[in-house]
C-alpha positions in Angstrom: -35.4 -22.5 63.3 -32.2 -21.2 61.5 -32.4 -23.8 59.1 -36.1 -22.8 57.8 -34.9 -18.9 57.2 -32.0 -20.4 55.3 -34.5 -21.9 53.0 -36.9 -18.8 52.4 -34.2 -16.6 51.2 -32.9 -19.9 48.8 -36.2 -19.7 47.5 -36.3 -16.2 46.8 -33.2 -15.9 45.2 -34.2 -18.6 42.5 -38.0 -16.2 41.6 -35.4 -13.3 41.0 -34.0 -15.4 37.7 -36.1 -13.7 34.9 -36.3 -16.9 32.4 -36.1 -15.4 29.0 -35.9 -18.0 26.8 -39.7 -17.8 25.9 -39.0 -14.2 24.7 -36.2 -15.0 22.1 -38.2 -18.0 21.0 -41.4 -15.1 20.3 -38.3 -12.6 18.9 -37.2 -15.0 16.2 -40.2 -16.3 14.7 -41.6 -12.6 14.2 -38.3 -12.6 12.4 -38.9 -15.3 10.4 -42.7 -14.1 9.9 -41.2 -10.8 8.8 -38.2 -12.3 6.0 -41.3 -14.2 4.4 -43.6 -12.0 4.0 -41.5 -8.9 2.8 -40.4 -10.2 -0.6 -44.2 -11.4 -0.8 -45.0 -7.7 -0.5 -42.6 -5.9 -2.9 -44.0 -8.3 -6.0 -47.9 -6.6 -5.9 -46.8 -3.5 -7.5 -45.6 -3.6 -11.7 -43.3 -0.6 -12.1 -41.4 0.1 -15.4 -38.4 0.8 -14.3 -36.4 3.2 -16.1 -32.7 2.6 -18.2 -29.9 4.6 -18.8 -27.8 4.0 -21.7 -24.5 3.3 -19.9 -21.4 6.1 -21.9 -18.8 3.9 -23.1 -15.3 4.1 -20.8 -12.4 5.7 -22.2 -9.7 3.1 -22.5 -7.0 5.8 -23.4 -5.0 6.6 -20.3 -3.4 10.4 -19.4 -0.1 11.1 -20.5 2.2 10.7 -17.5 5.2 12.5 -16.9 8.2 11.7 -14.7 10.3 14.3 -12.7 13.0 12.9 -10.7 15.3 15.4 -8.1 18.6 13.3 -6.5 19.8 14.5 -3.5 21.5 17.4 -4.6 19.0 19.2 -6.2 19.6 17.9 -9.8 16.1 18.1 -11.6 15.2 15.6 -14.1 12.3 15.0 -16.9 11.9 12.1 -18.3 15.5 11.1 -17.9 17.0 14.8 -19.0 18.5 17.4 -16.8 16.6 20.3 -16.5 16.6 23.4 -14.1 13.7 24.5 -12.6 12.4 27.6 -14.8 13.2 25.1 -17.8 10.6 22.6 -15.9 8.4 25.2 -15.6 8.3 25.8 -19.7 7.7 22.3 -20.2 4.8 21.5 -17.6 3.2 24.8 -19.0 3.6 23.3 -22.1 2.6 19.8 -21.7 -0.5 21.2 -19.4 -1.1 23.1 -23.3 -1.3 20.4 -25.1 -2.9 17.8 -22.8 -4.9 19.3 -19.7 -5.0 16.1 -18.4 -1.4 15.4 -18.9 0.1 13.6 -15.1 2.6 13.8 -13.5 5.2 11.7 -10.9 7.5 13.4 -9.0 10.4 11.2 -7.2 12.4 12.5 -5.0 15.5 11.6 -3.2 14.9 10.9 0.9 18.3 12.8 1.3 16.7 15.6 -0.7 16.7 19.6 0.4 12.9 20.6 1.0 13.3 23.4 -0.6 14.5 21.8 -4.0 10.7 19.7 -3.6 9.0 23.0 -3.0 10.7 24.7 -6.1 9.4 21.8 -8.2 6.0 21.6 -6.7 5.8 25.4 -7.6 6.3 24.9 -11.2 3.2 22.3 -11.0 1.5 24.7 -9.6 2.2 27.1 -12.2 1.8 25.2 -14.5 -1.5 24.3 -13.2 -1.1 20.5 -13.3 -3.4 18.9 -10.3 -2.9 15.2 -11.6 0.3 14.3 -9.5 1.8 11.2 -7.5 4.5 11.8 -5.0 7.1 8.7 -4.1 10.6 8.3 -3.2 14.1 7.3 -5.0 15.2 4.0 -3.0 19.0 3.3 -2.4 20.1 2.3 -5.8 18.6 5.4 -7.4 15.7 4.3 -8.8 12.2 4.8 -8.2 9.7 2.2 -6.9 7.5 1.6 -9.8 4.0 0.9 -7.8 2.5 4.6 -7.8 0.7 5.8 -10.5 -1.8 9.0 -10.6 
């Protein structure tokens, strides 16, 4: 008699499977019903569609400036030493002539922060807001992968 309960709950616990193999076979053919028909259903309509005359790109690029500060402090434009009001003059200028003038600063790692903020300031007042940031490697010189 133990044997036959044995077998009633092995027979249970096989109805308890839900098979669901019939339901994804139903599941994909609506989707394949459904990626027919819809490009079947966008054709019926004829719209004019309207165009827009595309404005030509600019090829020129924005004049861009470097500013370099070694370690000590020592400000540079474009290869000149300058101090910081003289920076000043010369953004202000520059941002005169060309508001869309850009400029690179590159800065020393070694470098005091305050020497960065003094330069940042005379962007500021000079209201340039075209500006890349990057570092001066060992040797000096400037990696020359960051643009504006």
């Amino acid at each position: 008699m133990a044997v036959k309960r044995y077998m009633q709950k092995e027979a249970h616990a096989t109805m308890a499977e839900l098979n669901v193999t019939p339901m994804l076979d139903l599941a994909f053919t609506l989707l394949i019903i459904f990626i027919i028909t819809t490009p079947l259903m966008e054709g019926n309509i004829e719209i004019n569609l309207p165009t827009a005359t595309p404005e030509k790109a600019h090829d020129e690029k924005p004049d861009v400036k470097v500013v370099e500060i070694d370690r000590h402090g020592v400000v540079h434009l474009e290869g000149r030493i300058v101090t910081v009001d003289a920076l000043r003059r010369e953004l202000d200028r520059l941002h005169r002539a060309d508001p869309k003038v850009a400029v690179i600063v590159r800065a020393d790692r070694d470098l005091r922060y305050q020497s960065l903020v003094d330069v940042f300031d005379a962007l500021q007042q000079a209201q340039i807001t075209r500006l890349g940031l990057t570092h001066l490697d060992e040797g000096g010189a400037a990696p020359r992968h960051a643009t504006p």
